[in-house]
Structure formats: C-alpha cells, structure tokens
Rosetta silent file (secondary structure, phi, psi, omega in degrees, C-alpha in Angstrom):
SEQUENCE: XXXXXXXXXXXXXXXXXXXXXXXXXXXXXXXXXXXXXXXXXXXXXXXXXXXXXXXXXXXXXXXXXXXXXXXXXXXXXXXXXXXXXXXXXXXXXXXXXXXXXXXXXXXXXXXXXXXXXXXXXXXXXXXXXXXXXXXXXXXXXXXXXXXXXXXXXXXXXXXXXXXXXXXXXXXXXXXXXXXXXXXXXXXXXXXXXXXXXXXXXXXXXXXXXXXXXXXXXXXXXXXXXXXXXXXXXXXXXXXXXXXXXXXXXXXXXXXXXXXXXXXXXXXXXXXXXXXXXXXXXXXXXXXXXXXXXXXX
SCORE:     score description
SCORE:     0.000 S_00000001
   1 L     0.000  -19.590 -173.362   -6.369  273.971   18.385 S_00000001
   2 H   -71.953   -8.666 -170.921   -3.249  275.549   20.171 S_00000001
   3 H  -103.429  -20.330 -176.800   -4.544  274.807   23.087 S_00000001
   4 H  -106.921  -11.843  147.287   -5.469  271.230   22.957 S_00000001
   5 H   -64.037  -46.487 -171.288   -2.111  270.561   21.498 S_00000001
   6 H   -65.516  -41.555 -149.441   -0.128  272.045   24.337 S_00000001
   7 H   -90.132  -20.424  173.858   -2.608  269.933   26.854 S_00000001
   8 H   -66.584  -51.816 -173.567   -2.085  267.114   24.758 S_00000001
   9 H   -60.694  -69.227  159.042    1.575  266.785   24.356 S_00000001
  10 H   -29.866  -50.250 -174.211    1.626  267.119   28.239 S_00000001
  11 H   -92.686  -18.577  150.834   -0.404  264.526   29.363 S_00000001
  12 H   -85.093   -9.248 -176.838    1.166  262.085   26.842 S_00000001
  13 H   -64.806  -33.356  178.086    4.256  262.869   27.615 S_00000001
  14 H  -100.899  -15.523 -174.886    3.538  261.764   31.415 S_00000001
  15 H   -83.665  -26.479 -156.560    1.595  259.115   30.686 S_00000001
  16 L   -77.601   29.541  132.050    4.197  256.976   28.146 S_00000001
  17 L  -100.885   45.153 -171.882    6.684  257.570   31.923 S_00000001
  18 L    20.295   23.924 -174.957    3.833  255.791   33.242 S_00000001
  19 L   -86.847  137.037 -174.130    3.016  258.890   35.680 S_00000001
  20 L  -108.582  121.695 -172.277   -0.830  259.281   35.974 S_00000001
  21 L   -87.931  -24.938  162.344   -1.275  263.082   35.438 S_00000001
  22 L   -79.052    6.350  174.646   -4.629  262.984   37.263 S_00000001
  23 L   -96.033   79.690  175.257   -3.411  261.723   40.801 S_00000001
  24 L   -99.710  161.649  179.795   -3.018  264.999   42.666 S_00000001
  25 L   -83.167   13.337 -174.111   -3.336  266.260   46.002 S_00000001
  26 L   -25.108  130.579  156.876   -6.135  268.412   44.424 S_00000001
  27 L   -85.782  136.833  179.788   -8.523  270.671   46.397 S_00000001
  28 L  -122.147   97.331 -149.820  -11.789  271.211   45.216 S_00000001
  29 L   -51.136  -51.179 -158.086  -12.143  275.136   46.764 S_00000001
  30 L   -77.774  -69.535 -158.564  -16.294  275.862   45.298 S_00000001
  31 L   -83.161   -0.198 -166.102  -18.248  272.512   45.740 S_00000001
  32 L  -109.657   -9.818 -171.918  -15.567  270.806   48.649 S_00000001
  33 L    40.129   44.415 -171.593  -15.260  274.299   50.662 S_00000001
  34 L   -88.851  138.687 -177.277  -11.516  273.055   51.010 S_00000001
  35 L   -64.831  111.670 -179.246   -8.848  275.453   52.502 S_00000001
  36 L   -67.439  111.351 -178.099   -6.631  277.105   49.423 S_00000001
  37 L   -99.976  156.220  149.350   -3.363  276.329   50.631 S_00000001
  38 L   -66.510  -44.529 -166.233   -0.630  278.531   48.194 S_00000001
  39 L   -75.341  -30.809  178.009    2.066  276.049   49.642 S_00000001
  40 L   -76.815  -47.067 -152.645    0.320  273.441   48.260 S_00000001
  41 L  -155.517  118.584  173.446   -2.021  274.152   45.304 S_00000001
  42 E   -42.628  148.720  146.283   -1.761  277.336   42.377 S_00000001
  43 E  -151.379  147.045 -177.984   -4.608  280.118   43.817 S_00000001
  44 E   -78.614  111.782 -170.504   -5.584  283.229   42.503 S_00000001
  45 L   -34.306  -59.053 -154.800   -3.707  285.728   44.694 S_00000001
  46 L   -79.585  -11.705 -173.797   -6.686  288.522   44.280 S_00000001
  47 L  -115.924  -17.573  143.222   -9.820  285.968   44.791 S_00000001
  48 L    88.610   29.228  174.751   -7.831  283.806   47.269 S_00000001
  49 E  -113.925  155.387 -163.738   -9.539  280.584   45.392 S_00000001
  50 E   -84.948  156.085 -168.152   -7.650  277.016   44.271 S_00000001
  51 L   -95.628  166.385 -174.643   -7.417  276.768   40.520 S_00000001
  52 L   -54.661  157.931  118.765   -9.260  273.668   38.887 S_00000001
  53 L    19.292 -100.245 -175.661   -8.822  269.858   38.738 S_00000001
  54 L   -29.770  -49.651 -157.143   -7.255  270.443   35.569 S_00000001
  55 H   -74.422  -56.784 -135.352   -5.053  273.746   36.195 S_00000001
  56 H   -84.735    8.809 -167.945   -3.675  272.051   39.059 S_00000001
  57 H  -104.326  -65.397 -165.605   -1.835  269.034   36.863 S_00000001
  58 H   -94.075  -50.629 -175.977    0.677  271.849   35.253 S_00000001
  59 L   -55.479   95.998  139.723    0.435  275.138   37.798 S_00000001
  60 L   -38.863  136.346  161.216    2.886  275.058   40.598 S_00000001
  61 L   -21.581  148.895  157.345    1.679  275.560   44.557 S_00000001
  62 E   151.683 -174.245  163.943    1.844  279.459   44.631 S_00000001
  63 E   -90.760  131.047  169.166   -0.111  282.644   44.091 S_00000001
  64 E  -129.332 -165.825  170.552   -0.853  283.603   40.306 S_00000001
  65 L  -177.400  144.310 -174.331   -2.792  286.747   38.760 S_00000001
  66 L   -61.818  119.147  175.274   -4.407  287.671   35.165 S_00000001
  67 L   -10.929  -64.274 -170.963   -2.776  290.658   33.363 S_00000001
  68 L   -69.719  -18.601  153.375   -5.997  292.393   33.963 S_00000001
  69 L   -44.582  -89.984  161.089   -5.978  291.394   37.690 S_00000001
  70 H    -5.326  -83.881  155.539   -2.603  292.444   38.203 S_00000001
  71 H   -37.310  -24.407  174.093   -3.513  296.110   36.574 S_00000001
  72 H   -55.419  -59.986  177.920   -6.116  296.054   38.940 S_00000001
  73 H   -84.601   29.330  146.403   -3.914  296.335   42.053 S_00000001
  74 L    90.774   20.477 -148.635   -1.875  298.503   40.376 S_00000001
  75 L  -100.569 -158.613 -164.190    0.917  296.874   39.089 S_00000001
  76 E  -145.332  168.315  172.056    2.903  295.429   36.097 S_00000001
  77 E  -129.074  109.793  167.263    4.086  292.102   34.601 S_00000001
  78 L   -17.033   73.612 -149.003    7.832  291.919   34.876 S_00000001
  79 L   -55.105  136.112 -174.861    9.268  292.065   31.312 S_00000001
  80 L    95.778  -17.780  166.856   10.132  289.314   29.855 S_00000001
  81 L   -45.086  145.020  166.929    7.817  287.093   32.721 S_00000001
  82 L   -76.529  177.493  169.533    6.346  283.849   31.001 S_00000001
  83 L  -141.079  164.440  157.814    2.857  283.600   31.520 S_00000001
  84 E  -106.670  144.838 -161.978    0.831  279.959   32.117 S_00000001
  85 E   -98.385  156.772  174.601   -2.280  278.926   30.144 S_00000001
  86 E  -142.373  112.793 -168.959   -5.198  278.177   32.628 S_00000001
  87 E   -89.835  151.688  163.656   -7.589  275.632   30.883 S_00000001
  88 E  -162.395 -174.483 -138.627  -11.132  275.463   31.049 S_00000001
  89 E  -146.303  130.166  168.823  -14.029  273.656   29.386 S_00000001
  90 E  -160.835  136.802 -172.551  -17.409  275.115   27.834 S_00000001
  91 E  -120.582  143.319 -175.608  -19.815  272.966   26.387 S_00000001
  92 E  -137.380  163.741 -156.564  -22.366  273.199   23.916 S_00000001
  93 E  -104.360  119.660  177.212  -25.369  271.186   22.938 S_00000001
  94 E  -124.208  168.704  175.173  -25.624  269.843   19.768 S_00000001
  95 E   -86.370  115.666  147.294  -28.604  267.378   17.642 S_00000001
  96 E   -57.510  111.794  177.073  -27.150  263.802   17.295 S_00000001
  97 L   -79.100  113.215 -172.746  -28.260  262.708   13.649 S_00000001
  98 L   -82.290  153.618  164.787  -31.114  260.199   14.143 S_00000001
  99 L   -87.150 -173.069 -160.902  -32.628  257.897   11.674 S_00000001
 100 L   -60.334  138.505 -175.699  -36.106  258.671    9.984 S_00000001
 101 L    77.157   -1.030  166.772  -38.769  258.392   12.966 S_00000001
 102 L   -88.724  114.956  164.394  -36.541  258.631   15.567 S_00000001
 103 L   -18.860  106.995  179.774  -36.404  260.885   18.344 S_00000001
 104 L   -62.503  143.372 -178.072  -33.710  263.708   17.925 S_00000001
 105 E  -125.803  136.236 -158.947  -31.011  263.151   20.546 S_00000001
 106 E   -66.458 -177.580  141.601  -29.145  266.425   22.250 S_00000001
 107 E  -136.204  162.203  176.603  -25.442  265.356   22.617 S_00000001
 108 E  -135.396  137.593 -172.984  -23.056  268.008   24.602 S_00000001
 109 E  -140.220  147.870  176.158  -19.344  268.203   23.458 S_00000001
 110 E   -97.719  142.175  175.697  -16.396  270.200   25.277 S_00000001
 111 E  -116.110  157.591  135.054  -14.521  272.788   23.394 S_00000001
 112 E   -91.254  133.293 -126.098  -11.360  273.877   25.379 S_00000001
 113 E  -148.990  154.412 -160.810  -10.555  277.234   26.105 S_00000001
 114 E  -165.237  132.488 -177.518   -7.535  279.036   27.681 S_00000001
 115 E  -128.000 -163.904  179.152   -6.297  282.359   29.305 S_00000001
 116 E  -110.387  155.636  148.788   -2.955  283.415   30.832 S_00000001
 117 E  -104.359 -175.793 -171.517   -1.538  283.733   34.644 S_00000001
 118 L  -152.743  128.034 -175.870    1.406  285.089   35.857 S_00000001
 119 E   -62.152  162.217  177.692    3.304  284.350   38.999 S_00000001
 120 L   -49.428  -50.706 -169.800    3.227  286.239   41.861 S_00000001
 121 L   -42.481  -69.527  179.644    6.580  286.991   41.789 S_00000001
 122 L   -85.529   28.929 -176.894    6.201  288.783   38.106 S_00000001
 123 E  -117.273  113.730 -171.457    3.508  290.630   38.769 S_00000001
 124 E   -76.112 -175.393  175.464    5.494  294.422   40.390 S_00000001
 125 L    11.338   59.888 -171.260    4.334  296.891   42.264 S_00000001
 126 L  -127.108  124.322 -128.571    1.161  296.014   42.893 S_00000001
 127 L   -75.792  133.878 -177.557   -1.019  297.160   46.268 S_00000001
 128 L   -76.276   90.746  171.876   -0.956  294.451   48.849 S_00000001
 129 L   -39.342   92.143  149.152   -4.007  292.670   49.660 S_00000001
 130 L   -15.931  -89.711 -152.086   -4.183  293.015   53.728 S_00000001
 131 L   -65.848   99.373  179.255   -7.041  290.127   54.509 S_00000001
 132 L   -97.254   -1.322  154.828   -5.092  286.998   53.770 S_00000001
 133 L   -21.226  124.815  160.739   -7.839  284.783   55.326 S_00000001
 134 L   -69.453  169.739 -150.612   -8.807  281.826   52.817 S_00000001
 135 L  -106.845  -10.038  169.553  -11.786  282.609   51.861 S_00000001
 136 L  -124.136 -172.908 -153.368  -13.376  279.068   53.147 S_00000001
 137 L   -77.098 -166.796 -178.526  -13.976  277.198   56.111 S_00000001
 138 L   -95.951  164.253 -162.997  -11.443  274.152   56.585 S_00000001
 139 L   -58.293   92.149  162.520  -11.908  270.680   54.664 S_00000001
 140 L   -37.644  177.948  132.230  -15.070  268.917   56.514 S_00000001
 141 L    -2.565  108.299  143.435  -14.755  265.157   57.407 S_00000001
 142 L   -98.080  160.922 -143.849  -14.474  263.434   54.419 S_00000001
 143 L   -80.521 -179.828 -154.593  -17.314  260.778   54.175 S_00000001
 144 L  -114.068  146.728 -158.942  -15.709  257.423   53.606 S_00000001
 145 L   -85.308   27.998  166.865  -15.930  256.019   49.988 S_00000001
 146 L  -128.274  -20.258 -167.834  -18.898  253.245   51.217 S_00000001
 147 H   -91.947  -15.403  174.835  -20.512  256.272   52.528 S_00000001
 148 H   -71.512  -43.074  177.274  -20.327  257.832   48.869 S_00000001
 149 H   -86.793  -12.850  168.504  -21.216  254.960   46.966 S_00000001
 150 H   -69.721  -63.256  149.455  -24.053  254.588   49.036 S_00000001
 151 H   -61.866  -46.199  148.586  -25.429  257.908   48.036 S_00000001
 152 H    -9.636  -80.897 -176.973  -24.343  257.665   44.856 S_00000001
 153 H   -53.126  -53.681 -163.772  -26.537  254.108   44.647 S_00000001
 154 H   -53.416  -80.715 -140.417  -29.852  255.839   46.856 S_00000001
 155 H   -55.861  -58.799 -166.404  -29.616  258.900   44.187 S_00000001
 156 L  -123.040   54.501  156.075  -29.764  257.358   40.787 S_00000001
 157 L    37.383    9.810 -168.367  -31.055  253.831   41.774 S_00000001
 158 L   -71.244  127.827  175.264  -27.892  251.753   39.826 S_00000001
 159 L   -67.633   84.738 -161.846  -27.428  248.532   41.136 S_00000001
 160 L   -78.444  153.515 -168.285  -24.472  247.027   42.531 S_00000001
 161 E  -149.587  104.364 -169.016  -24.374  243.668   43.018 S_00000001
 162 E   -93.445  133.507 -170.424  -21.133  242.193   44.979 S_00000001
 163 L  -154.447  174.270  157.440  -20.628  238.305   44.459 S_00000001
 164 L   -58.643  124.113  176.218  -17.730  235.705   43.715 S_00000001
 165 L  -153.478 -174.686 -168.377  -16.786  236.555   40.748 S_00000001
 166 L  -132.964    1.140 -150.958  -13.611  236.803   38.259 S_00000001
 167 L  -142.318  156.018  160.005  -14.654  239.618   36.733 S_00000001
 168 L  -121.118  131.410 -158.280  -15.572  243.408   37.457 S_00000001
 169 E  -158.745  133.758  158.582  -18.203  244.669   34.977 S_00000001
 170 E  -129.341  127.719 -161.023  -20.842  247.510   34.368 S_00000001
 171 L  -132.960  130.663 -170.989  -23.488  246.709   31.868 S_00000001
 172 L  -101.064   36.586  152.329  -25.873  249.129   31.100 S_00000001
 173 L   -82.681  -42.576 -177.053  -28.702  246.851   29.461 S_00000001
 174 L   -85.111  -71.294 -167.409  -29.440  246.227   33.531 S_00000001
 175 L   111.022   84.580  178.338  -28.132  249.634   34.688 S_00000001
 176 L   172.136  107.335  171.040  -25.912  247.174   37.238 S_00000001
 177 E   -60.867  120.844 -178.279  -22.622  246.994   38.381 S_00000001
 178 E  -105.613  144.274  165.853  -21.001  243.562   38.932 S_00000001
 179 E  -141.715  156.182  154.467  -17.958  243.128   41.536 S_00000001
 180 L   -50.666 -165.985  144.287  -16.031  240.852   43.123 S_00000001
 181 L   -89.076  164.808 -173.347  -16.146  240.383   46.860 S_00000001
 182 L   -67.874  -16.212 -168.421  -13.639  242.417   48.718 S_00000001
 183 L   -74.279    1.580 -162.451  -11.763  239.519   50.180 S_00000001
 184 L   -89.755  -18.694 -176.218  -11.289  238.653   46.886 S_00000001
 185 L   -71.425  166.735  166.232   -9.038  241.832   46.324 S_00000001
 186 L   -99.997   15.636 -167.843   -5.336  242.083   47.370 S_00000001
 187 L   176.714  109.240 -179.413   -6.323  244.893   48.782 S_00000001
 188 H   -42.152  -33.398  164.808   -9.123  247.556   50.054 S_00000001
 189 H   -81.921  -16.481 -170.703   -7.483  250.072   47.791 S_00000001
 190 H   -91.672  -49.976 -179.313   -7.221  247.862   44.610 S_00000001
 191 H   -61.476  -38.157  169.786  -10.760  247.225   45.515 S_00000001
 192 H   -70.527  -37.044  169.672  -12.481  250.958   45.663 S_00000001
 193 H   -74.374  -33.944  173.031  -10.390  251.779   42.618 S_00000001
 194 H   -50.853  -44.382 -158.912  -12.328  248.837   40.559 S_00000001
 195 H   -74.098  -50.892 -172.221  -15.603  249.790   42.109 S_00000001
 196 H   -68.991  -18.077  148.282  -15.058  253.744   41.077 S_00000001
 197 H   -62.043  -29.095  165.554  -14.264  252.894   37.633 S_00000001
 198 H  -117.605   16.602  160.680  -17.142  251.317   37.493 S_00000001
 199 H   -81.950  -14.582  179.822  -19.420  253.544   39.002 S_00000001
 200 L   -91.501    9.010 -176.374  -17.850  256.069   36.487 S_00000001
 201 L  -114.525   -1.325  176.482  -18.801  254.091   33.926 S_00000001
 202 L   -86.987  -18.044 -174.113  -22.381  253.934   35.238 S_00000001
 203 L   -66.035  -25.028 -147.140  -22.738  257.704   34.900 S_00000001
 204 L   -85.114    0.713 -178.950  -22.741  257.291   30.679 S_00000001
 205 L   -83.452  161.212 -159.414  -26.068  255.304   31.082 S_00000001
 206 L   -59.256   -7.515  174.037  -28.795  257.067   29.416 S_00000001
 207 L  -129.103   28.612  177.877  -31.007  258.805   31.935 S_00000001
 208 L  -120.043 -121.887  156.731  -27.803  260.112   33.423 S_00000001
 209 L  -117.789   43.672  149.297  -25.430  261.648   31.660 S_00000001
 210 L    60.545   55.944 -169.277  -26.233  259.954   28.592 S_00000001
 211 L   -97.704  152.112 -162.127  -22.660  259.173   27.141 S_00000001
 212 L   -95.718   14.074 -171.391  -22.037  257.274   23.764 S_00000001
 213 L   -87.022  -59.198 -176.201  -19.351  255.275   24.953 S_00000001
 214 L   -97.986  -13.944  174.435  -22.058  253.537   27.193 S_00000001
 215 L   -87.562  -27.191  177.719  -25.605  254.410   25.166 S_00000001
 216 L  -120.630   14.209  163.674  -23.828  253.302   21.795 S_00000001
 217 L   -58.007  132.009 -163.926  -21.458  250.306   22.573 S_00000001
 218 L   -97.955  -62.326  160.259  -20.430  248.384   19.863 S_00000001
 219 L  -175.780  170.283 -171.976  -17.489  245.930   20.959 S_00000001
 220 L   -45.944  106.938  162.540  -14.072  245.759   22.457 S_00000001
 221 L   129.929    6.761 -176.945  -11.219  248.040   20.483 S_00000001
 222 L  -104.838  176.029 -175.927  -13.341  250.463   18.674 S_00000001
 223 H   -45.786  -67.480  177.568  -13.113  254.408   19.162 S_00000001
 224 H   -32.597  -66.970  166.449  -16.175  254.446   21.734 S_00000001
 225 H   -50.723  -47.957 -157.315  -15.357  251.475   24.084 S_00000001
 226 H   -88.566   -9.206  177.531  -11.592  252.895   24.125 S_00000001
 227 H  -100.763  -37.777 -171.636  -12.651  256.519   25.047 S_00000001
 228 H   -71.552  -21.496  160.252  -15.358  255.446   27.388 S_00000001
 229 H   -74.766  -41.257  165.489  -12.365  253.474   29.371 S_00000001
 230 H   -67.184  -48.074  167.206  -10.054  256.104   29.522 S_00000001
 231 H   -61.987  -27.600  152.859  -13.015  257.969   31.251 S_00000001
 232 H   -69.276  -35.005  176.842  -13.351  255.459   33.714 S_00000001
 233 H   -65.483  -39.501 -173.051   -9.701  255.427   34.530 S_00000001
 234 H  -108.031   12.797  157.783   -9.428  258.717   35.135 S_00000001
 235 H   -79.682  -46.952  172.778  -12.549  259.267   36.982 S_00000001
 236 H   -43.461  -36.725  163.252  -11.598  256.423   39.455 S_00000001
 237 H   -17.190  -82.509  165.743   -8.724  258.517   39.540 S_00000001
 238 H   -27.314  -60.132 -162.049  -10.566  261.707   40.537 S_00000001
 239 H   -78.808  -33.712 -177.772  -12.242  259.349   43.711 S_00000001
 240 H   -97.127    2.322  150.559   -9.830  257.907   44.787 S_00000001
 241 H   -61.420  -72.858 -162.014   -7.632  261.198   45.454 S_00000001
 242 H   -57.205  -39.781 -174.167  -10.085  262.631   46.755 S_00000001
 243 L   -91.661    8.397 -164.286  -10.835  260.177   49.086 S_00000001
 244 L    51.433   37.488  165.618   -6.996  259.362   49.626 S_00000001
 245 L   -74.186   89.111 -152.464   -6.828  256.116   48.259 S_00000001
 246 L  -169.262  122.317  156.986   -3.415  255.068   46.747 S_00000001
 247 L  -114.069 -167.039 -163.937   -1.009  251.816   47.201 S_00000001
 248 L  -103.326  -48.651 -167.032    2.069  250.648   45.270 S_00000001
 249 H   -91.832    1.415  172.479   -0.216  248.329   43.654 S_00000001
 250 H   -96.590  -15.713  174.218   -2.866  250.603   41.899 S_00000001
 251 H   -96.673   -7.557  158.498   -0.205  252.691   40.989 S_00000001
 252 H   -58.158  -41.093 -179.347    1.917  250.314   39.401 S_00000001
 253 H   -65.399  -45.403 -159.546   -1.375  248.971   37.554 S_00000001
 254 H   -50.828  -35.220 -172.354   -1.976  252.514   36.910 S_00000001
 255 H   -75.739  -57.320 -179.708    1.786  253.086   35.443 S_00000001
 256 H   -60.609  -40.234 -176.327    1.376  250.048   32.815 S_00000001
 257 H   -69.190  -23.297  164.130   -2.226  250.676   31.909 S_00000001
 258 H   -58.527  -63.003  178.329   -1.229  254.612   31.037 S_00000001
 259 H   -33.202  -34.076 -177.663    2.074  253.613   29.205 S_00000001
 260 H   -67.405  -69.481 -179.173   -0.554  251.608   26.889 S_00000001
 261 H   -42.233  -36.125 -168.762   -3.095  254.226   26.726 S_00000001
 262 H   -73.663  -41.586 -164.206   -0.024  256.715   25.494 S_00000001
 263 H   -78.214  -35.470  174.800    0.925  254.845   22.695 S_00000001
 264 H   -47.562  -44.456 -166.248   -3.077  254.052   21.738 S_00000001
 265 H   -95.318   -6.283 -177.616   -3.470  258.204   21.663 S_00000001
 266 H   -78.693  -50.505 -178.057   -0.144  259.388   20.421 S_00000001
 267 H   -88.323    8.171  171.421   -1.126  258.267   16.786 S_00000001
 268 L   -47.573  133.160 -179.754   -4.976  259.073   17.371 S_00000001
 269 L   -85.415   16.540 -176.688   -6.129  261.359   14.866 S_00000001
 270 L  -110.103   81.223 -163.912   -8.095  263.013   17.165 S_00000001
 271 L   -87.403   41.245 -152.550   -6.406  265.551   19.233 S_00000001
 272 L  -148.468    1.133  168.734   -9.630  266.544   20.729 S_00000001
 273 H   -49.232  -57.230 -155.557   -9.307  262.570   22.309 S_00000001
 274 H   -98.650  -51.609  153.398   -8.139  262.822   25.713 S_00000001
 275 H   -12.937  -75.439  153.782   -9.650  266.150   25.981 S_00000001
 276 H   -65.081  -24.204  160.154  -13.032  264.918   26.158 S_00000001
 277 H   -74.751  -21.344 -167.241  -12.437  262.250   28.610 S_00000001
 278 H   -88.020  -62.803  172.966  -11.126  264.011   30.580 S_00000001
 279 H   -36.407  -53.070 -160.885  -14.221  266.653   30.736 S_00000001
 280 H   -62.768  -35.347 -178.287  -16.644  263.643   30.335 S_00000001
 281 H   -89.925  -18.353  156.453  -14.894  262.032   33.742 S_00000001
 282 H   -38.407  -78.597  174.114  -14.845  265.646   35.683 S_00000001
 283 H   -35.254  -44.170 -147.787  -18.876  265.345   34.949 S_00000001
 284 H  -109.169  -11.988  160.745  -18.984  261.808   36.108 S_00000001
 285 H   -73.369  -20.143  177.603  -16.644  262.633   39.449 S_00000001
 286 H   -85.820  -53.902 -151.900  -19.806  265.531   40.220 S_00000001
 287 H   -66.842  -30.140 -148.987  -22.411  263.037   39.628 S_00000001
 288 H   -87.844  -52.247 -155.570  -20.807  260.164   41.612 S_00000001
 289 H   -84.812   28.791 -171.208  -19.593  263.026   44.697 S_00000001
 290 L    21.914   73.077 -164.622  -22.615  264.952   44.209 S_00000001
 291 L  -160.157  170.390  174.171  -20.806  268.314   44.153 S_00000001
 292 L  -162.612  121.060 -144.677  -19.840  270.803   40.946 S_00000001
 293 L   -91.790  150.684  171.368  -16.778  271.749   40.831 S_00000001
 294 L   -52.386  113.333 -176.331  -16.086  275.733   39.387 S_00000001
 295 L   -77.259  109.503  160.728  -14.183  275.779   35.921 S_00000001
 296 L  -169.181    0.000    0.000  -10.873  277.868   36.132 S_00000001
C-alpha cells in the first residue's frame, strides 16, 4: 500500500494545481528506439536506457543506479543519500464472477510495485563506464497522428465516422467512434486530443482489451464510467506528447478538467483508483501506437 500512497498523494497534489502530471517530454527508449538523453530524461547510468512513462513524472533528467548496480561497479551509496522509488506495474489474471450459465470471464488487474535509485552523484567510487554511446539509434520520423489513427483503424477494424456534429462520442454497442468535423474545432490540436480520447476509449471494447468501464457501462457518475474517463484523458495525454501536440487551449481544458478529477479522487476510497487508469491507459497508448513499452 506504501507505494500507491506515495504515487497517489503526488499526482493529486498536481492535479488540484491543475498541472497534468502525464504531459511530459517522455521518451519511449524499448518500443520507440528513442535516444536516452540524461539532460533530458532519468536513465540508468549502467544500462544507458530511459526510465518509464511513469518514472519519468517524479525522476529528474540525470543518471541513476540500484544499490546492487552501484556495488556492481564497485562503489558505495553516499551516507545519508536519499534514494527514489521507481514504479512499475505487474498484472495478474483473475476469474470475473459470472452468473449461473455464463461463460467465466478472465479480468487482469495491476498491482504496483517499487524499488529504489540513487543519483549519480551518491553513488562513490565506482569504475567508470568508458562506452557512453546510447545504446539506440536516434528517434525515427514520427508518423503524423492521421497516419496513426489510420493504422490504428486498418488493425482492429473500429469505425470512425467524422460528420457535423455537437458531440464527440465512442459507443461500443457499434464499436464506432463519432466526431465532429475538424473545421468544426478551434483548433487541429483541440481536435486530435478529442479524437485520441476517444480512440482510447475504443481500446476497452471487448475483443480488445476488454475493459469494464466500456464492456460493463451503466450510466453517467458511477465508479466505472468515471474511471473509464480518467483513462481516456490520460491516454489522449500519452498521444498527444508523443506526437507533440499541445496549445494553450487543451491545456487550459486540461487544467480545469484535472482540478475536478482531484477533488472526485481525493475522497475516493479507493487508493488503488488512479493507479489503474493509469496502467489501463499505458495498455491502451500500446494498442493505439502499436508498440510496448518496457516497465521500469
């Protein structure tokens, strides 16, 4: 539990200052082959790889290393050095309880899990890696977020369907995303953040990754609908980092709709809340970029 308290406290803490703790300059070093900058982004000094999605929301730009790393190269941890928790995610499969004659249904839930680093700095004496190379190539091209939703759509056949409209909507009785048109937007950025929320909300249908938010919707305000929304928000998030995608006016919506969200989860009785969207929209940021990214 100590761990999903500390992760908790954090991320409300930034959202009720309306700061959206998932809009980072994030790298994603395994499935993105992106160049581990130090200056930029935490990396692990001895494996010369960028720390996670996650990691990277608390972990200052720098070099870090594990106790047992550290000993490795031959060194020490400066007495009295703090150490930083480095989160990760492991999921296990459990039987959803069906009624009589019904088809048992798996479900997969995240536990969170946590070890320590140490800055470079406080780790002494310790033998000097020579080959200071990153260990991958530089950042390809990145494909343009119509070239994304376009595989995205080819891969798991979801429909989008762009029209006049008033409304942005994904309803998974069709499996079919409704949008406005773009001109209809105040913006190309206001618009690709609507559409990637609600392509992240297309992952939860049922031959996908099967999420109860979108396989068991009940109606507006209850626990399901309100967790399955925070996982769109911060998946849209995820895409539209990654893809650079950011005005004054999604982050202003972004700063009121968090400030909300903080006060909805600060009296949740669930501290195991935010947690799971936040795994559940990592999965649905893989599915949409077709990529998986390595948990540390």
């Amino acid at each position: 539990m100590k761990a999903i308290e500390i992760l908790n406290s954090k991320l409300i803490e930034m959202m009720e200052q309306g700061i959206n703790p998932w809009k980072r300059p994030w790298m994603f070093p395994q499935s993105m082959k992106g160049l581990c900058d130090p200056e930029h982004q935490p990396v692990n000094y001895k494996t010369m790889t960028g720390y996670s999605i996650l990691n990277s929301l608390f972990l200052e730009p720098g070099y870090y290393l594990t106790f047992n790393q550290c000993k490795e190269l031959g060194g020490h941890i400066r007495k009295g050095a703090e150490g930083s928790p480095v989160f990760f995610f492991t999921w296990n499969t459990y039987q959803k309880p069906t009624a009589e004659g019904e088809e048992p249904e798996e479900v997969d839930i995240p536990t969170l899990k946590y070890y320590t680093v140490f800055k470079l700095e406080d780790c002494k004496n310790i033998r000097e890696i020579k080959y200071r190379e990153p260990k991958f190539k530089e950042n390809p091209a990145k494909p343009s977020a119509e070239e994304i939703i376009a595989d995205y759509q080819n891969r798991e056949k979801v429909k989008i369907i762009n029209e006049p409209s008033a409304e942005a909507y994904y309803t998974g009785t069709f499996d079919e995303v409704h949008m406005p048109l773009l001109k209809q937007f105040v913006s190309s950025e206001t618009y690709y953040s609507t559409m990637f929320h609600e392509l992240t909300h297309s992952t939860g249908y049922r031959t996908r990754l099967n999420r109860e938010g979108i396989t068991d919707y009940n109606r507006f305000g209850d626990e399901n609908y309100s967790k399955e929304e925070l996982v769109a928000e911060i998946g849209a998030a995820y895409a539209c980092n990654y893809l650079g995608i950011e005005n004054d006016q999604t982050l202003e919506n972004s700063a009121a709709y968090l400030k909300s969200w903080a006060k909805h989860l600060k009296g949740n009785s669930s501290n195991n809340f935010i947690i799971s969207a936040m795994a559940k929209a990592k999965k649905a940021f893989e599915l949409i970029f077709n990529c998986q990214e390595e948990e540390k």
